[in-house]
N, C-alpha and C positions, 0 to 999 in steps of 0.2 A: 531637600528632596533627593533622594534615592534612584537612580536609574540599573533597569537591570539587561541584558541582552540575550535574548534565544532564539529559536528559531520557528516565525510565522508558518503556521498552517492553514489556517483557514483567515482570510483576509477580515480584515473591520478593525471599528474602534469600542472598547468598554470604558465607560466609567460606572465604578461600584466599591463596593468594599469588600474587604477580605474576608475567605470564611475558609480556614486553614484546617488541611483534615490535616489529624493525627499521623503521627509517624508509622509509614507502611509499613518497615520491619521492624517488629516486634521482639524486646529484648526480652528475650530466651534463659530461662537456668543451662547451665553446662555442670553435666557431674556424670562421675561415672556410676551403673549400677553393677548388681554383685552378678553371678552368675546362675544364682536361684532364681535373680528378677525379669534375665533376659524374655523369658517367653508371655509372662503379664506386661512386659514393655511394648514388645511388637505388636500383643492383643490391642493395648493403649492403641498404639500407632494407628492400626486398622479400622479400630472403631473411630478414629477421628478421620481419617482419607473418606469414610463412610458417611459420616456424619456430613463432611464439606460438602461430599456430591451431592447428598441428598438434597441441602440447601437451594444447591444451583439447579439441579434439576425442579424441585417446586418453584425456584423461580421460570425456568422456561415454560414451565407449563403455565403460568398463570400470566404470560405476558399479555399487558393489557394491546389492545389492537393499535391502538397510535403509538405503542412503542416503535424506536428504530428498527427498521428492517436488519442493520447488521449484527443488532446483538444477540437476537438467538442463534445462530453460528456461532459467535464468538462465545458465549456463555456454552453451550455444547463442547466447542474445543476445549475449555477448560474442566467440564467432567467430563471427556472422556480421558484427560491428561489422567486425573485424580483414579479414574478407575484400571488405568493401566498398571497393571501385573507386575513390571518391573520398575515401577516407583516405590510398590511396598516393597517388594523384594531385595532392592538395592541398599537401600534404609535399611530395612529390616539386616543385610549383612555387616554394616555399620556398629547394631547393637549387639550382635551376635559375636564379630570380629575384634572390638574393641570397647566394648563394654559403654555404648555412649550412653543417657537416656536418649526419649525418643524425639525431644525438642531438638535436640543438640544432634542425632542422629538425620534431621531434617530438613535443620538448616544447611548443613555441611554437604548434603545429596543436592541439594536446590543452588547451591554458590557453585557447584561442579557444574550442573548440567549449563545455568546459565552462562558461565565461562565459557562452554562449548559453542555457546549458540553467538556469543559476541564474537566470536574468529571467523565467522563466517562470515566469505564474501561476500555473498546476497543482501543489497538492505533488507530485505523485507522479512528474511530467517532469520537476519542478526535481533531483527525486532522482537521475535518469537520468544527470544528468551525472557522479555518482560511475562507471557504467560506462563512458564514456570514460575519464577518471581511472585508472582499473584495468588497463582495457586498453594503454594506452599507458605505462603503470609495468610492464607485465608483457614488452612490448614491446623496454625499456629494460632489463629483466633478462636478458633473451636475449642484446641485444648488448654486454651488460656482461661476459655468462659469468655471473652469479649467481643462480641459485633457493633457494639455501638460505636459507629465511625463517625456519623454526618450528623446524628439527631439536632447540633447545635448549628444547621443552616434552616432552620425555623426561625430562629432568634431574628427581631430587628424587625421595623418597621415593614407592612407589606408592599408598598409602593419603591422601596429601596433595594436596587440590583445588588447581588451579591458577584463574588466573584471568586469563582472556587482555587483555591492553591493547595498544590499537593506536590510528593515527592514522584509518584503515580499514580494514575485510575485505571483500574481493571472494569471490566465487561460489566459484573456486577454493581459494583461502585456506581458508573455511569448512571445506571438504568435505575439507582436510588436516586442519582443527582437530577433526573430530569423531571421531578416532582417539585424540585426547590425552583427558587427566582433566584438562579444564577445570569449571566452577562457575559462571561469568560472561563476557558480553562487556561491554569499555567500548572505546567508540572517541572519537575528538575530534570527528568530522565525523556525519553521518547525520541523521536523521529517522524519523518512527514508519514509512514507506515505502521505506525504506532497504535494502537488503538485508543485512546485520549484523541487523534487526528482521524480515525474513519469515523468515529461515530460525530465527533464536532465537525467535520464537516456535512453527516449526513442530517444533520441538528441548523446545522448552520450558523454555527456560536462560535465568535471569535475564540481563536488556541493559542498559544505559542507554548512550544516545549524545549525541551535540552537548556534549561535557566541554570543548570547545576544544583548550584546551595541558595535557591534564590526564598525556597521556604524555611531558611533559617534567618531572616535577613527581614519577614515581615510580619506580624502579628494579627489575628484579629480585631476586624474596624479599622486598620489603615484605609484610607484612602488611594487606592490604584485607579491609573491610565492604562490601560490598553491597546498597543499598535500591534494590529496583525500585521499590517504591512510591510513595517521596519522589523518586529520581532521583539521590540522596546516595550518596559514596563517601570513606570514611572509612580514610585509609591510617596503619597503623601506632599504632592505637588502642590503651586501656588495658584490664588484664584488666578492670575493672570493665565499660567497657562491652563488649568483644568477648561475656563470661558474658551481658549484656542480649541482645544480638542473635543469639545460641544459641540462646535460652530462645524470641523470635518466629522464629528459622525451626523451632522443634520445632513451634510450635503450627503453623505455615501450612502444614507437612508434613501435621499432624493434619489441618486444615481442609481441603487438598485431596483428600485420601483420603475424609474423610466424605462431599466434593463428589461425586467420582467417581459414589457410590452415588445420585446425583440424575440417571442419563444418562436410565434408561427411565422416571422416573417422570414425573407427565403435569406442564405447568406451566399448575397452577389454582392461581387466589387464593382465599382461606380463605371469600368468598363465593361461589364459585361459577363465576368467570369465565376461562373459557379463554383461555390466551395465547399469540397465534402465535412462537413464537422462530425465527429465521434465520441465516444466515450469509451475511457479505460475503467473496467472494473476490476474488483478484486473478490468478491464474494457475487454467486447468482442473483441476490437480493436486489442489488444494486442494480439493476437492469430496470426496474420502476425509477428510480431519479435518474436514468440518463432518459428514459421516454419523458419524464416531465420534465425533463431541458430543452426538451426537443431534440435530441442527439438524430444523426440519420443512420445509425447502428450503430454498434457494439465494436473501436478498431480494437478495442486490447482485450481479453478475460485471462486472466495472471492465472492459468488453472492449478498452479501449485498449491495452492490457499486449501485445497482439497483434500491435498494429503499430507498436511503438516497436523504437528498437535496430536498425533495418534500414532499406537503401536503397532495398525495394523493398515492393509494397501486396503484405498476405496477399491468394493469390487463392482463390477462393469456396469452393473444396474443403479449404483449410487452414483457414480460418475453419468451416466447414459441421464439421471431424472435430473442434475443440476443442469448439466450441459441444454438438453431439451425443457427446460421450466425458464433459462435466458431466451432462447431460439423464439419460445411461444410469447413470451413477454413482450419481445422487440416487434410481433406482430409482423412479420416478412422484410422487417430491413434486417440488413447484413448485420452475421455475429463473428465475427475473427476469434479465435478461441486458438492460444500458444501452448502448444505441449508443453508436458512438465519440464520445467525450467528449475533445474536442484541440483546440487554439486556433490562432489567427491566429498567432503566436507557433513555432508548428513545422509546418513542410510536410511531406506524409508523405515527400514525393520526398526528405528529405535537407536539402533548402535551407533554412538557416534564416535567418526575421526577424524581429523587434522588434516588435510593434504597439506605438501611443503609449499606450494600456493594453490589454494585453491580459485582464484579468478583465473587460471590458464588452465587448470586440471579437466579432470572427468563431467563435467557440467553439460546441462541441457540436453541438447541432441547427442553429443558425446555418451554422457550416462546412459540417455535414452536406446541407440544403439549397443552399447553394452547389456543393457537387460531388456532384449526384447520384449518376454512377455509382459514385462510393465509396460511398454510403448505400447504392445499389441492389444491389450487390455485399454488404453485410452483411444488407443485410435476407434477402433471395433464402437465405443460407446461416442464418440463424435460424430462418425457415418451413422448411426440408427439415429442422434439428435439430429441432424440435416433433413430429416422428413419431413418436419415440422420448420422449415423454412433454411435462406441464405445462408451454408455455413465456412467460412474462410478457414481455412487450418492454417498456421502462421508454427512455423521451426525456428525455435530461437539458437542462435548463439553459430551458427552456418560457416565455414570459413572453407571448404573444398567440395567440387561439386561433386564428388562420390557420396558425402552426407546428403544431397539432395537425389541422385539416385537409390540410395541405399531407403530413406525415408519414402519414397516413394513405390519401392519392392515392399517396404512394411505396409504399406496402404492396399495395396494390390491385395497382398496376403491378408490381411484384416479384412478385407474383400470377401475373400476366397472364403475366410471363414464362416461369413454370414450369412455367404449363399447357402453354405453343405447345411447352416442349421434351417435357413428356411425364414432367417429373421428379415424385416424388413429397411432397408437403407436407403441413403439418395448416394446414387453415384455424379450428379453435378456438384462436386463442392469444388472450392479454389485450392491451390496448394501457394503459401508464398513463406517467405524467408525474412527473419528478422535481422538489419544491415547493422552492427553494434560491433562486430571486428573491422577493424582499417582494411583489409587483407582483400575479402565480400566486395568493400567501398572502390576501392581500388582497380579489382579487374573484375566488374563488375558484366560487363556485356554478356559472356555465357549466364550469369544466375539469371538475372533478366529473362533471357532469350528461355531459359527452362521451368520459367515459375509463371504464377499466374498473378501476380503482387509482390512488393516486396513493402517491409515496415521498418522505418529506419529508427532502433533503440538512441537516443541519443543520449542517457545516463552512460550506458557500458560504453559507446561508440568514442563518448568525452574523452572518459578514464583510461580507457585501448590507446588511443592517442598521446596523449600528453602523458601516459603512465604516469599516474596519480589516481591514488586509492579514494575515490568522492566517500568513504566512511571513516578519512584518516584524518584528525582533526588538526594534525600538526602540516598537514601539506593540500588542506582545505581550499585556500587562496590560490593555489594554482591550480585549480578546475575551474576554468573557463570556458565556458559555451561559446564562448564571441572569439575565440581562436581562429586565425584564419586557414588556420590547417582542416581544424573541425568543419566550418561552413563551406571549405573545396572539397570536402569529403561528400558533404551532404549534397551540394550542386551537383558533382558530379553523376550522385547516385540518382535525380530526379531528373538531369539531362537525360538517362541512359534509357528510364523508364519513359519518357518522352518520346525517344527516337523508336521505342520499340511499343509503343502502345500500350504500356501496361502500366496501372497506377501506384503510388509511391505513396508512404502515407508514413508521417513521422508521430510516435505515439509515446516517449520521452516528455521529459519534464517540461522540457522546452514548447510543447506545441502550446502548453495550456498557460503560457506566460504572456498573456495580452501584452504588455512593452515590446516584445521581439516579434510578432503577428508579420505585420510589414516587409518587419529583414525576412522572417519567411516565406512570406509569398513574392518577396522578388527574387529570392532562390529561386521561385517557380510550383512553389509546393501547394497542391491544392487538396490537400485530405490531411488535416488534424484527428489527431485524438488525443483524449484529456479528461481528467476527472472530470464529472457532470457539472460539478458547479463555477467551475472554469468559464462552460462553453458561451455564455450569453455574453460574458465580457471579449471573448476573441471575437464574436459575432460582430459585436459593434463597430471593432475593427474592421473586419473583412467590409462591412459595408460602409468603410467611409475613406476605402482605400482605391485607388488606380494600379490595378495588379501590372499592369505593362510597363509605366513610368517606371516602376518600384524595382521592376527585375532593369531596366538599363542602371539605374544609380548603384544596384549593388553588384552589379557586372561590373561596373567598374573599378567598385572599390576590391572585388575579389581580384582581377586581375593585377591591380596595384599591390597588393598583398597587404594593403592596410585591413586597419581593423575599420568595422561599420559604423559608422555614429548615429545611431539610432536617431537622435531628435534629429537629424538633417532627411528623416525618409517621411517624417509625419508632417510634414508642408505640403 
């Protein structure tokens, strides 16, 4: 038996066998052509970027209705990637400048730009360059002549789970794969942001990705285990243990079924204390699975997801119909929607560059005050979504209270503008501040005292802290959330929010990790947000917890400056 380790995304257990796609990048000819050929090569080129879109685009149009809600998005982000102007152009200077053909001129643009995209600070941009990756492998199947990827997840008895292994899954890929009787994804590549992990979570099929070389290591028909919850994948195991790992997905089956029956109930702890539960999304789509979790709004909408994958800025009306199609969705509970949150590091025009760090550089409300009318432009289409219900505005990355004045002269002004055209807005939204610099955490009493919420990021807030890169695999292990630096940070910031009446709401990785629920609400925290399919498992929590008890046990341990012992707070 073979054990492999990645990293769980969507929690459960699979037992199935293997059904191993083909290798994603495709070995390419390299050769040079003459200078007669250059302009029948580029025509080549064109006529295949054509051909790919066309593909994806009949596949959007023909999505069946029970398809995922997130992959028409994502399948649109990839042609409009393929139809962007300076993909052929770039390439095309490739064959022009150095005589490449156009496979080898192709792949060499697609290994640059994704370079580009793995230096970025951001998880979720560094994710982005898997769609380049995709796109230009998809690109490279056209002018191979080859789409046949999956046809051999037919094969094999129909009652027998398959389990899909690949080195990637793109957008398209998925949306073949959820035809087959699959059990699991594993990939080698990815991240919890990955799209192999939005769409398996939104599917709800056990994932784990970042295995490395784990599909060179298994065959078709092995027998695999499946732990989302370790990140373990156990190929070719013995009946002893396969009957053990039975016996936990029968119970977690039971468990989620019991879970189900917690959607409409309220989530109070055993003394009394109401507890706001949320959901973070990433795409407007996704505002149907936090209503069917029961979510009590919307705390996070990543709104950058908006204007990635494209050459050109959403203008105000495409911005203005996603933002207001969540708003109407959530049906009059709150939608907290974080300005664009994007660094020094990627230009929306397309052009990208390096900052010499970009997790301290030009980012979020930084950038965002840098290029007004990009701000003014998303603000202007937030105020016209808030007519249509609760809208929170949430500024990330905050660290001096001039950026909360200065954003708030840009609101005014986005105002200003909407009056003179005569368009319709709500002037009651909330303004609040996302707590993810130590600095915010710190002297926090004025942001408090000038905001209407505050949301404590705790992925950035960790990494601020402990200066530790959480996308640096060599200094992984010291990102610690159970730091007792990190949790006086946090205390601190929901004391302050306490004394001043205003609510505090942590929407980090952390809220949606039912184990730490408890050490949470003895901080005193009572507004989670978290992916939707999180919310039922912290719910169980909250309701089989004593919030009062819970905050003297880890008062004491923060005071002590120990670390928490989580199993001493669940008795």
């Amino acid at each position: 038996m073979l054990c492999a380790q990645g990293q769980g995304v969507v929690r459960g257990y699979a037992i199935g066998r293997a059904a191993v796609m083909g290798a994603a990048t495709l070995e390419v000819p390299h050769y040079r052509i003459t200078e007669q050929d250059v302009a029948s090569e580029c025509a080549r080129l064109k006529q295949a970027l054509q051909a790919a879109r066309s593909e994806l685009d009949d596949i959007v149009s023909t999505l069946p209705d029970d398809a995922p809600r997130e992959l028409g998005p994502l399948l649109t982000v990839h042609s409009m990637l393929l139809g962007d102007p300076t993909l052929l152009q770039q390439t095309c200077d490739l064959i022009i400048e150095r005589h490449y053909n156009a496979e080898w001129a192709l792949t060499s643009q697609g290994q640059y730009l994704a370079e580009q995209f793995s230096l970025m600070d951001d998880e979720y941009l560094r994710e982005r360059g898997s769609d380049i990756r995709q796109v230009i492998e998809r690109v490279l199947r056209v002018m191979s002549g080859s789409s046949a990827l999956l046809s051999h997840l037919d094969a094999g008895p129909d009652d027998e789970p398959l389990i899909v292994v690949a080195r990637d899954i793109s957008p398209a890929d998925m949306l073949r794969l959820r035809g087959a009787r699959f059990a699991a994804f594993l990939t080698d590549l990815g991240g919890p942001t990955s799209h192999t992990a939005i769409v398996a979570r939104s599917m709800n099929v056990p994932a784990i990705v970042g295995l490395g070389h784990f599909r060179g290591l298994v065959r078709d028909g092995d027998v695999l285990v499946v732990d989302g919850f370790t990140g373990a994948v156990l190929i070719n195991p013995s009946e002893r243990v396969l009957a053990e790992y039975r016996l936990r997905q029968a119970e977690f089956a039971r468990e989620r079924a019991e879970l189900a029956l917690l959607r409409d109930a309220p989530a109070v702890t055993l003394d009394g204390i109401v507890i706001k539960l949320e959901a973070n999304i990433e795409l407007p789509e996704e505002a149907h699975a936090a209503m069917a979790a029961g979510a009590d709004g919307i705390g996070l909408f990543r709104s950058e997801f908006l204007f990635m994958g494209r050459a050109d800025l959403p203008s105000e009306d495409e911005q203005y119909e996603a933002y207001a199609s969540v708003v109407k969705t959530m049906q009059g509970k709150p939608v907290t929607i974080r300005t664009l949150d994007i660094g020094s590091d990627k230009n929306l025009d397309g052009d990208i560059t390096v900052a010499t760090n970009p997790a301290l550089g030009l980012r979020a409300i930084r950038y965002c005050l840098a290029n007004p009318e990009v701000f003014a432009t998303q603000l202007r289409a937030l105020l016209r979504a808030a007519v249509f219900g609760p809208v929170r505005i949430l500024i990330p990355m905050i660290s001096h209270m001039h950026e909360v004045h200065a954003a708030r002269r840009a609101i005014d002004s986005a105002c200003s503008e909407l009056d003179a055209r005569g368009t319709p807005y709500a002037r009651n939204f909330l303004l609040g501040a996302m707590v993810e610099i130590p600095a915010i955490a710190i002297a926090i009493e004025p942001f408090v005292e000038s905001l209407d919420f505050l949301s404590i990021g705790t992925n950035d807030l960790i990494q601020y802290t402990l200066a530790v890169d959480r996308g640096d695999a060599d200094v992984a292990t010291l990102y610690d959330p159970m730091h007792p630096a990190v949790l006086r940070l946090i205390a601190h910031t929901i004391n302050a929010g306490e004394r001043a009446g205003k609510p505090v709401a942590v929407c980090g990785e952390l809220a949606g990790d039912a184990r730490v629920t408890r050490m949470l609400l003895g901080l005193g925290l009572t507004e989670f947000s978290m992916h939707p399919q999180q919310l039922l498992d912290v719910k169980k929590e909250v309701r089989q917890a004593h919030s009062n008890a819970l905050r003297v046990k880890v008062a004491s341990a923060l005071n002590r400056a120990e670390r928490i012992d989580l199993s001493a707070l669940s008795g």
